[in-house]
C-alpha positions in Angstrom: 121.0 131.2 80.2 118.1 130.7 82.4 117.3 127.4 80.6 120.8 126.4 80.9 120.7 126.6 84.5 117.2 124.9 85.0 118.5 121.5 82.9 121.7 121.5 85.2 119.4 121.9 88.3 116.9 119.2 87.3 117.5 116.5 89.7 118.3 119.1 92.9 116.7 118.7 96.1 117.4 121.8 98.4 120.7 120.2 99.6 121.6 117.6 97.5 124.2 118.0 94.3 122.5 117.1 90.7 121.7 113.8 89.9 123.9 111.9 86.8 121.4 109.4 84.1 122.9 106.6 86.2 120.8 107.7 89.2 124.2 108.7 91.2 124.3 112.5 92.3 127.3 115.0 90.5 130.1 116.5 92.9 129.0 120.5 92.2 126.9 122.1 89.8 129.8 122.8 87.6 130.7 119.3 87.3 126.5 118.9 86.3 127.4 121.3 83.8 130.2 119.9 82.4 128.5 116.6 82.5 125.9 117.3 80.5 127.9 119.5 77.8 130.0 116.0 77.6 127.2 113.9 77.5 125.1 116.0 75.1 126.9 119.0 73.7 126.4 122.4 74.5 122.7 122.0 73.3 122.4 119.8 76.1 121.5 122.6 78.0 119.4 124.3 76.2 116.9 121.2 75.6 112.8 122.5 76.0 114.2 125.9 75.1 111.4 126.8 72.5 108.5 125.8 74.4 109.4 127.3 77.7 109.6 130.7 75.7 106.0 129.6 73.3 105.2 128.9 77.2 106.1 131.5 79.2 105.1 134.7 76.5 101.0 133.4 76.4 101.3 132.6 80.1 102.4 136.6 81.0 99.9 137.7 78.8 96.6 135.8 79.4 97.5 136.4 83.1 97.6 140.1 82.6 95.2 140.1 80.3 92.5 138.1 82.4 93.5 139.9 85.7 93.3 143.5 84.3 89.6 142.3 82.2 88.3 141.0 85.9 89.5 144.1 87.6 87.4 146.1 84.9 84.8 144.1 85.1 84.7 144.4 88.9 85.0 148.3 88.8 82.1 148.6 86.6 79.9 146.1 88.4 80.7 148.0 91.6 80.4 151.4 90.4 83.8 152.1 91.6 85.6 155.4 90.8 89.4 153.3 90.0 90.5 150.4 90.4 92.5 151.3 93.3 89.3 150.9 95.3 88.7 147.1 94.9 89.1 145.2 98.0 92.1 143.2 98.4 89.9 139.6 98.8 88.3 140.2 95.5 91.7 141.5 93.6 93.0 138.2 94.9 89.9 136.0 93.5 90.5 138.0 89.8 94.4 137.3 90.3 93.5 133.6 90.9 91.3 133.1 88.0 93.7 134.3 86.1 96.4 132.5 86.9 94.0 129.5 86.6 93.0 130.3 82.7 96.6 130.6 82.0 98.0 128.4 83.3 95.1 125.6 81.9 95.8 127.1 78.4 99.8 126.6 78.6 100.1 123.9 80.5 100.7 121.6 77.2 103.9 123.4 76.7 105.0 122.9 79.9 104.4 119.3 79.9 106.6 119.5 76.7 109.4 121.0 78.0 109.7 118.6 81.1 109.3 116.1 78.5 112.4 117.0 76.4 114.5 117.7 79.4 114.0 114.3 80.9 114.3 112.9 77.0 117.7 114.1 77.0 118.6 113.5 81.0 118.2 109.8 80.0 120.0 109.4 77.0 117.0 109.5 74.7 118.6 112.9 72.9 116.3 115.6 72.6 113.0 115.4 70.3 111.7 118.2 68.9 108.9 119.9 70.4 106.7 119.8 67.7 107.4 116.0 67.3 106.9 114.8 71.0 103.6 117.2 71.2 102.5 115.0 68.2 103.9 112.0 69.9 102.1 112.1 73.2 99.0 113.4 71.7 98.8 109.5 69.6 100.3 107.8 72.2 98.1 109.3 75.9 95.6 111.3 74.3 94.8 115.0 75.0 93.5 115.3 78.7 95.6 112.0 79.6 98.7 113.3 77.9 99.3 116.9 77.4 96.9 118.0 80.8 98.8 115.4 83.2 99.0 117.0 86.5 97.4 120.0 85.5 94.9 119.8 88.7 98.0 119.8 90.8 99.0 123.1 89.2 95.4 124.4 89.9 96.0 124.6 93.6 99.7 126.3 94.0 99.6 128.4 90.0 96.3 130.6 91.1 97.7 131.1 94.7 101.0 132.2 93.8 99.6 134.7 91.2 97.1 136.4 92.9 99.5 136.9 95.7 101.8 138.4 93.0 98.8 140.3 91.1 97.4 141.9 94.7 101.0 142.9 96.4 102.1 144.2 92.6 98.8 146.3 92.9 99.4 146.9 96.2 102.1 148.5 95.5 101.7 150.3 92.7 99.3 152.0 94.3 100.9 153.2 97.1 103.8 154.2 95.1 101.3 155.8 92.5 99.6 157.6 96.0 103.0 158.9 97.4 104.3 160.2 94.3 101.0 162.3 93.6 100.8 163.0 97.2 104.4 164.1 96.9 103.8 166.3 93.7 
């Protein structure tokens, strides 16, 4: 799967093969593949599974949520007949904010998952989740531990999704304004 893929890409830079636990790059991806199914089973692969999914499934829906709440929030504070009319600098801002409150609300997860990948990648085998949440909670503390590098995040996870959020509605509309133009 997906996940599969992303633990046999770890390592990659844009034109450079995987790299091995000794630090020394694999031949292809398949021989990544194969290294890590030797190394550490087929499960290998799979490692920070569960919380990229307990990740990913809050992350979709407080973005959604949050950008469609701003967009009817700005529609009523502007007295606007739809939503199609709000202008594209302030569908950007609500598509930014929420791409900010998710991704501050997830973001433990995600430090999880990197956590267990790397566990495995060096030979550690892979922790469960639920264990190395506890772990880095006793160990770094909450801001210090499970929010490391979250500011980073704050500057590219906003931008990308209110580009997303604005060109989806972008579109939507238009295809929304040819098909009832059509009809």
């Amino acid at each position: 799967g997906c996940v599969g893929v992303s633990r046999v890409v770890r390592g990659l830079t844009p034109c450079s093969p995987p790299l091995r636990r000794d630090g020394s790059r694999y031949a292809s991806m398949y021989a990544a593949g194969r290294g890590v199914v030797s190394a550490e089973g087929w499960r290998g692969l799979y490692s920070g599974v569960t919380p990229t999914l307990l990740g990913v499934m809050p992350y979709a829906g407080l973005s959604f949520c949050c950008f469609e709440t701003l967009k009817a929030g700005l529609k009523q504070r502007w007295n606007l007949a739809s939503d199609r009319e709000i202008p594209t600098g302030a569908r950007l801002t609500a598509g930014g904010v929420a791409g900010l409150i998710a991704q501050s609300a997830t973001y433990p997860l995600d430090i999880v998952r990197r956590r267990m990948q790397v566990a495995g990648h060096l030979g550690e085998g892979t922790p469960r989740w639920q264990d190395l949440m506890r772990q880095i909670l006793r160990q770094e503390g909450l801001l210090r531990g499970l929010y490391k590098g979250l500011s980073m995040n704050w500057v590219k996870s906003p931008i990308a999704i209110a580009v997303s959020f604005t060109v989806n509605d972008t579109l939507k509309n238009k295809l929304l304004g040819a098909h009832v133009g059509g009809s």
